[in-house]
Every structure is written in C-alpha cells, then in structure tokens.
C-alpha positions in Angstrom: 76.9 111.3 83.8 76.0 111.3 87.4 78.2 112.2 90.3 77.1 108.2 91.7 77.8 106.6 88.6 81.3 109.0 87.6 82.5 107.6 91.4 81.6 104.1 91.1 83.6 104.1 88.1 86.5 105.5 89.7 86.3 102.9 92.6 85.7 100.1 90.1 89.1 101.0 88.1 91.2 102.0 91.2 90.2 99.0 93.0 92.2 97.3 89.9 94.9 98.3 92.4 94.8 96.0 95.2 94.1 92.9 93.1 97.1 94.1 90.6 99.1 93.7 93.9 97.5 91.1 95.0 98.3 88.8 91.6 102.7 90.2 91.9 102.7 89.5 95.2 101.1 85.7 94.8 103.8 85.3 91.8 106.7 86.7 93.6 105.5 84.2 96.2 105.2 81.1 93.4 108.5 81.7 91.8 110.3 81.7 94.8 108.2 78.4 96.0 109.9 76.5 92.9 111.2 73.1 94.6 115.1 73.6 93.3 115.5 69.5 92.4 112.2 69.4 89.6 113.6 73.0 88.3 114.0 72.9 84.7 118.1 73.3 83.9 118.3 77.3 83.0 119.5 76.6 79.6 116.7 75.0 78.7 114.6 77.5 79.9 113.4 80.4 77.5 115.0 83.6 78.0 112.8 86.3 79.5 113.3 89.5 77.3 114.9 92.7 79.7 112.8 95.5 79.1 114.5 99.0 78.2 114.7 101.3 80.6 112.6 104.4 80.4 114.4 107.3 80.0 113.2 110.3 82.5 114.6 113.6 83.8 113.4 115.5 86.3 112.7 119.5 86.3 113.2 121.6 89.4 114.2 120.4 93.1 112.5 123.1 94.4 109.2 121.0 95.7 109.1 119.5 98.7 109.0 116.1 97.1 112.2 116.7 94.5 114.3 114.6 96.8 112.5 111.5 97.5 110.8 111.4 93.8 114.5 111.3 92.1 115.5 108.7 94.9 112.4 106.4 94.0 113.7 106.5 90.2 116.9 106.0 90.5 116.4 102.8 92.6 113.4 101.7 89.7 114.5 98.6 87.3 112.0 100.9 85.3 113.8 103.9 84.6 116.8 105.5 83.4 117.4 109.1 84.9 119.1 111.4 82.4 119.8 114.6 83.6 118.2 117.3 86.1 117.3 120.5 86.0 117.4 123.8 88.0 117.5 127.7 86.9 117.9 128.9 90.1 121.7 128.5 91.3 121.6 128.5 94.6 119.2 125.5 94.7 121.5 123.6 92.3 124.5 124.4 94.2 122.4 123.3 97.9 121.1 120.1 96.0 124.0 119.2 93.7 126.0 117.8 96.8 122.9 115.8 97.6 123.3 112.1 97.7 119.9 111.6 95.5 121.7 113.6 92.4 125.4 112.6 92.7 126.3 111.4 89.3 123.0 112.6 87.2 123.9 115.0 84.9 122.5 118.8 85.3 121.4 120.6 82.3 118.9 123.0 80.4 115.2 122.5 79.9 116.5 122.6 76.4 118.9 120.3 76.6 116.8 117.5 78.6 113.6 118.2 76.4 116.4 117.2 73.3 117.9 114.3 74.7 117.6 111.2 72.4 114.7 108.8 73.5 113.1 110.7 76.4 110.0 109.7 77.5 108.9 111.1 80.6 109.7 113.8 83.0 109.1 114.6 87.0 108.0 118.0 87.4 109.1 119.2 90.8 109.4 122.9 90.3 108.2 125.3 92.9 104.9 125.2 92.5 104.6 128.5 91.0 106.1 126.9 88.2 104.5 123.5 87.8 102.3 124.3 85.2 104.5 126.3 82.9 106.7 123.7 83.1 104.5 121.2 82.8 103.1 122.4 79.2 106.1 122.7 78.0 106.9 119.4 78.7 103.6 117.8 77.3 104.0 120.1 73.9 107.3 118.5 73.7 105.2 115.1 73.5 106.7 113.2 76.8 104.8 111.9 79.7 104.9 113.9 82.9 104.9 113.3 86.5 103.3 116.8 88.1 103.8 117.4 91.4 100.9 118.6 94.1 99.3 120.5 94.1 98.3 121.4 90.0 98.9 125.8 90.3 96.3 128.2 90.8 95.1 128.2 87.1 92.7 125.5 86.2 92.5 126.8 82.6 95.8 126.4 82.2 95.3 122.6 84.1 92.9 122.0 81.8 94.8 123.0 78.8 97.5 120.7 79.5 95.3 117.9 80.4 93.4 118.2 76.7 96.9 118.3 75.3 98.3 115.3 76.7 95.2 113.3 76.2 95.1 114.9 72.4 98.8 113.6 72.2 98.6 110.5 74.3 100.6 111.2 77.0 100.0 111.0 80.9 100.1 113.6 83.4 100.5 111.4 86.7 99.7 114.0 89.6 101.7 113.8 92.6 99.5 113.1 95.4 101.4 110.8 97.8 98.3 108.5 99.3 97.2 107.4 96.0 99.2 104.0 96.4 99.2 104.3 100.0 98.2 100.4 101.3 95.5 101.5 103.2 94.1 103.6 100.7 94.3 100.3 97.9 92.5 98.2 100.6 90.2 101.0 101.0 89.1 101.1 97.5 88.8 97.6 97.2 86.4 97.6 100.2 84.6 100.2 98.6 84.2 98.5 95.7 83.0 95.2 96.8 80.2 96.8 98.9 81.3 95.9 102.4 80.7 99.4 103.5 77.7 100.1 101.7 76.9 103.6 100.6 79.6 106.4 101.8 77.7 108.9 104.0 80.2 111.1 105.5 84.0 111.1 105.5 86.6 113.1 108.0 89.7 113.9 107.2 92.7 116.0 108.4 96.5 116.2 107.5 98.5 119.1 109.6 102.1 119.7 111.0 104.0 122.5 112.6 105.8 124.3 109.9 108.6 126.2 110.9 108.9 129.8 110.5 111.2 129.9 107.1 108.8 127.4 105.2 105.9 129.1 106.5 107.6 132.4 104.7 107.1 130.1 101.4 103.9 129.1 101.7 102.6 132.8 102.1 103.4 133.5 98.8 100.5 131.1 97.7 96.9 132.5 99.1 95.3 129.1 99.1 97.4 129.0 102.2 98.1 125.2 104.1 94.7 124.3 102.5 96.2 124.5 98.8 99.9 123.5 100.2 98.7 120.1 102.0 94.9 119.6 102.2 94.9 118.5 98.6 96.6 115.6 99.2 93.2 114.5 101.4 91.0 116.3 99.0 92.2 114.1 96.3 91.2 111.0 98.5 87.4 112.8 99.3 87.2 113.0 95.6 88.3 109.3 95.2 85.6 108.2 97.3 82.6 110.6 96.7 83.2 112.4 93.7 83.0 115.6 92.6 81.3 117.9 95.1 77.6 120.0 94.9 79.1 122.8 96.7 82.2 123.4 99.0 82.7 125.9 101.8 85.9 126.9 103.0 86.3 128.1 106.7 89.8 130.4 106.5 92.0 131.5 109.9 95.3 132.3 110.8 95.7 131.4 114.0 99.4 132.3 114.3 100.6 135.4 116.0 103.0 135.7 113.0 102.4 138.8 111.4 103.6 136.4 108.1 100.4 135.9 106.3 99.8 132.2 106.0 96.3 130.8 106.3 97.7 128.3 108.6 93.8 127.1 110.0 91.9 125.9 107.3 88.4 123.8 107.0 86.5 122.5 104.2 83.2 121.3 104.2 82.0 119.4 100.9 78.4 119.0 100.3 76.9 116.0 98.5 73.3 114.9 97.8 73.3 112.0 100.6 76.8 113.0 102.1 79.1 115.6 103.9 82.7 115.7 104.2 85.1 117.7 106.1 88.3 118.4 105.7 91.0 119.9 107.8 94.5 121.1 107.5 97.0 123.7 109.8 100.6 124.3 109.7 100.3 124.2 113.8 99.4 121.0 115.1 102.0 119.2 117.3 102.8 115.9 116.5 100.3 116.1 113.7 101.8 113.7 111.8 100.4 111.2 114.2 97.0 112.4 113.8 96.9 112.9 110.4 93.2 110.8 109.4 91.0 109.7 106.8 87.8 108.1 108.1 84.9 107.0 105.7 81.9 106.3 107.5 79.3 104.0 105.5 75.7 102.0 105.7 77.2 98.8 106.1 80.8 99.8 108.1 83.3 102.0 108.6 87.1 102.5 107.9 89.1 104.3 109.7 93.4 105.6 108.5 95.3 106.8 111.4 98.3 107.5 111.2 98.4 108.1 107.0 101.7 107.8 106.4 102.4 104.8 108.4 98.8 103.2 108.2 96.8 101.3 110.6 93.0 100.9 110.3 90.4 100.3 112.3 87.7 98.2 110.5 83.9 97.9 111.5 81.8 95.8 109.9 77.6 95.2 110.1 78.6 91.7 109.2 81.1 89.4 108.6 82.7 89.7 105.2 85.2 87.2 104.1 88.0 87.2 106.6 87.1 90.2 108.2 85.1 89.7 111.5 81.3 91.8 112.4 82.6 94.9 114.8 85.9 97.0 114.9 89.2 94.9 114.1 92.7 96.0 113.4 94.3 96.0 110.4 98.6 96.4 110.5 100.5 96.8 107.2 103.9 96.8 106.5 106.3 99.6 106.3 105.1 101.4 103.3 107.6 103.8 101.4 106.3 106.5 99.4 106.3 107.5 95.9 107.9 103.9 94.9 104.1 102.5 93.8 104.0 105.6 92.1 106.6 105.4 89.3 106.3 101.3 88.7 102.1 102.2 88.0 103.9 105.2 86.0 106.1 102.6 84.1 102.9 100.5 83.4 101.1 103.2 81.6 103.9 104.7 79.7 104.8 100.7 78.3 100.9 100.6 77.6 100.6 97.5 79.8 97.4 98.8 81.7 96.0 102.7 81.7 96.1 105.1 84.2 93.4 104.7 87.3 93.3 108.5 88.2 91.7 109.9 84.8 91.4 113.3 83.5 88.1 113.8 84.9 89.7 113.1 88.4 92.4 115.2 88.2 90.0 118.1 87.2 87.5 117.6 89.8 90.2 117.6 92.5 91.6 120.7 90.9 88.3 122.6 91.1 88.1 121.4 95.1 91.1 122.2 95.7 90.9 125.8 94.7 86.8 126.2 95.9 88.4 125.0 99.5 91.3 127.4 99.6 89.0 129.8 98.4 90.7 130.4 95.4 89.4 131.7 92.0 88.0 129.1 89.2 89.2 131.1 86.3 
C-alpha cells in the first residue's frame, strides 16, 4: 500500500476523533437540556447498567509521565487502580509520599501480573526499561499503556506489537498530543479536504533542562531528539506518513562537558513534501514556542503554543464556519493524558478500536530512531 493511501487511512480513522467528541459533548448537552416538569418519574425509568471498572496497575514511576498518568486513572469512572510497582527503593520511598499514590498498594511485578481480573497496565518505567517491561506484560495477556518514547530496539518493538495483536491486546503508546484538541480539529480538517494536499510541515518542541535531568538523558544517545522530538514526530507521521528518507542534523551546543545531544534537527523527505523537525533542551521559555504548523494547497494550520493550544487558521476559501484568510481558533483548557485513558477504556470494552494502529506505532518507531540517528536493528 502506498504511503498516500496508508495516511489517508490514518486521517480517515483518527478524524473518528473529533466527531466521537463531537456526538458526547452534544448528549452531555441534551441530557442536561431535559425540561425537569415533562421528566419521566425515575422509577419508571429503566435502569442504566454501571459498567465494571477496569482493573489496571501501573509499573515504574520512573518516567517523566508516572505522575500525572496514575493521577488521570485514579480520577477515571473507567478504572480501578490495583497496585504499583517500583524495584528501585529510593524511587518508591521519593514517590510513595506522593499524593498521586497515597492509598494504592505497592507490590511485585509478580504480584500485580497475578492479581485476579487485571486487564491493563501503564508502563512508566525508565525508558531503559519500557520494553522489557512491556513484553512481559503483553505475554502475560493484559493490555498496556507504553510510555514515550518505544526503547532503542525496534525488533524488540516489533515483537511486542506482533504479540499483542496475535493475543488481542493494545499497546496504547504514550504520546501526549494525540488527543490534544487542536490536534482532533486538525485531523478532522485534514480529512474533510479543507487544506488540500499537505506540502510541508514545521515543527518544534524544546525547553531548558536543568543540569541533573540533563545527566539522565545522556545516558540515551538519541539525545533530546529521542527524549522529546518523538512526541512531534509521532504527529509528522499522523499527517504525512511514513517517511522516503530522514536526515538528522546532531549538536551539542551546551558548554557542559555532559554529553547530551541537546540541538537536534530532522528533516523528513517525502515525494511531494518536506518536514522539519526541531527539538533542544536550551530554549528559554520554550514551552511557549513549542509549534506544529501544516502548510497545505488549499490552507494552512498553525499550533502555537502545544500544550495550551491556539491556532491560527488560513483558508483559500470559506469552509463552513470558518471564514477565507487567517482566523483564530481558542480552546479550552485542555488537561493531558485524561482523553488518553477514556479512548483506552473504549478499546479494552471493545466499544470502538484503537485509531493509532500497529503500522503507526512502527513507522514512528523507525523515525524516531533514523532522526536521533540511532540504529534500526
């Protein structure tokens, strides 16, 4: 199958998104429209089952992400957190007095992996450990939730993925702009053909990391590229697909004698496009500027700031309520991961499947590591 027709498909299912929200919101909306007085008496009115909780655990708080990920399930209708796990003492002792954990039981891998009626588990590890982890959790037959980005062995990636498929179980990836609102509107434009054909995106996500974290991240060579350019290389996939050749551009522009690639750029190369994609652990206030722009025939869309999104739209034309020209489009206050684990919930319950498909997962994999110039086998 063509690169063309492998995105379209992608954009087709992931725009399922934005009208999936669409349709909850417009209910939520309905049901609380009811006029009180023609209400039908609640004990006439049919029950509506309760749905069991999932149960999940979580394995490692190591990842940057442990916190807020156990936070978004504990606060889920969805979910039923079990117990937690972590080898290493002295990151059990720093997180166990943690708000997020108080109350959840900590145990073994053993242990959790037993428990009676587990169905899932969040897989926030160091990332040196995220795919050892993660296979053991998939040959135990449970869904997983693997955090960002998927190691530095795409064998290994791919062996997992083959075994959850073989099994029937999802491996949800972590990337935190999947769900993003900007993102879902994004997709949905894309879809729809508003900004014709995708020619060239630009992208970059940096911050100043501080000296102790930047310690940690030198102990992975795909340096800030592999650390936090996936994240915006899963989005370039999203949109354009699997690349025809990518070309990493590698500095450390630091005067620490510590050994991160801190300056990192991408170029992707496509048969009618080009994207680039930047990432440093320097930038001041990068946060602010972190970006995703897609630039097509018929308009162009423009993220800035990511993680509190704002776009600027232009159009050629006028296309349903959006206006010809630039325009601005506000959101509300978005709060990661929590999108996450309800489209988690959905797959697991079998009510819809999962809009980020092997294939995807692979194809960022292999970009990931070609832009952090990183080995393929």
């Amino acid at each position: 199958m063509s690169e063309s027709l492998t995105r379209r498909k992608f954009m087709s299912s992931t725009a399922g998104l934005a009208g999936a929200a669409a349709g909850l919101a417009g209910a939520a909306a309905s049901l609380v429209g009811l006029d009180a007085g023609a209400a039908t008496p609640a004990d006439s009115r049919p029950a509506k089952a309760e749905k069991p909780k999932i149960k999940i655990g979580q394995i490692g708080v190591g990842h940057g992400h442990a916190d807020g990920k156990m936070r978004a399930y504990r606060q889920s209708d969805e979910f039923e957190v079990v117990g937690v796990v972590e080898p290493d003492p002295e990151l059990r002792r720093s997180h166990a007095q943690r708000p997020d954990y108080q109350g959840i039981p900590w145990m073994s891998q053993e242990q959790l992996l037993g428990t009676k009626g587990l169905q899932a588990v969040a897989i926030e590890t160091r990332v040196r450990d995220l795919l050892d982890t993660a296979e053991a959790c998939v040959d135990a037959g449970v869904h997983i939730h693997l955090d960002k980005p998927a190691g530095s062995s795409l064998p290994q990636f791919r062996r997992i993925l083959e075994t959850a498929t073989r099994k029937g179980r999802i491996v949800q990836m972590g990337y935190m702009y999947r769900y993003n609102p900007a993102i879902v509107l994004m997709r949905d434009l894309l879809k729809k053909g508003w900004l014709g054909e995708p020619f060239e995106i630009h992208t970059v996500m940096s911050k100043v990391v501080g000296p102790a974290s930047r310690r940690e991240l030198a102990e992975y060579p795909g340096g800030i590229m592999f650390e936090l350019g996936c994240h915006i290389i899963d989005l370039t996939v999203g949109v354009l697909g699997r690349p025809t050749k990518v070309t990493p551009y590698i500095r450390q522009s630091s005067p620490r004698n510590d050994g991160l690639l801190d300056n990192m750029l991408a170029v992707c190369e496509y048969p009618h496009a080009v994207a680039t994609i930047k990432s440093t652990a320097q930038e001041v206030e990068g946060f602010a500027r972190r970006h995703f722009v897609v630039c097509g025939t018929e308009g162009t869309f423009h993220i800035q700031p990511l993680d509190s999104p704002s776009v600027r739209l232009a159009l050629s034309r006028e296309r349903g309520s959006y206006k010809k020209g630039y325009q601005e489009i506000k959101f509300p206050r978005y709060t990661r991961y929590i999108d996450d684990a309800r489209d988690l919930a959905m797959i697991i319950r079998g009510e819809k499947e999962s809009d980020f498909p092997p294939e995807h997962d692979v194809a960022v994999q292999e970009t990931v590591l070609k832009a952090s110039n990183l080995p393929l086998d």
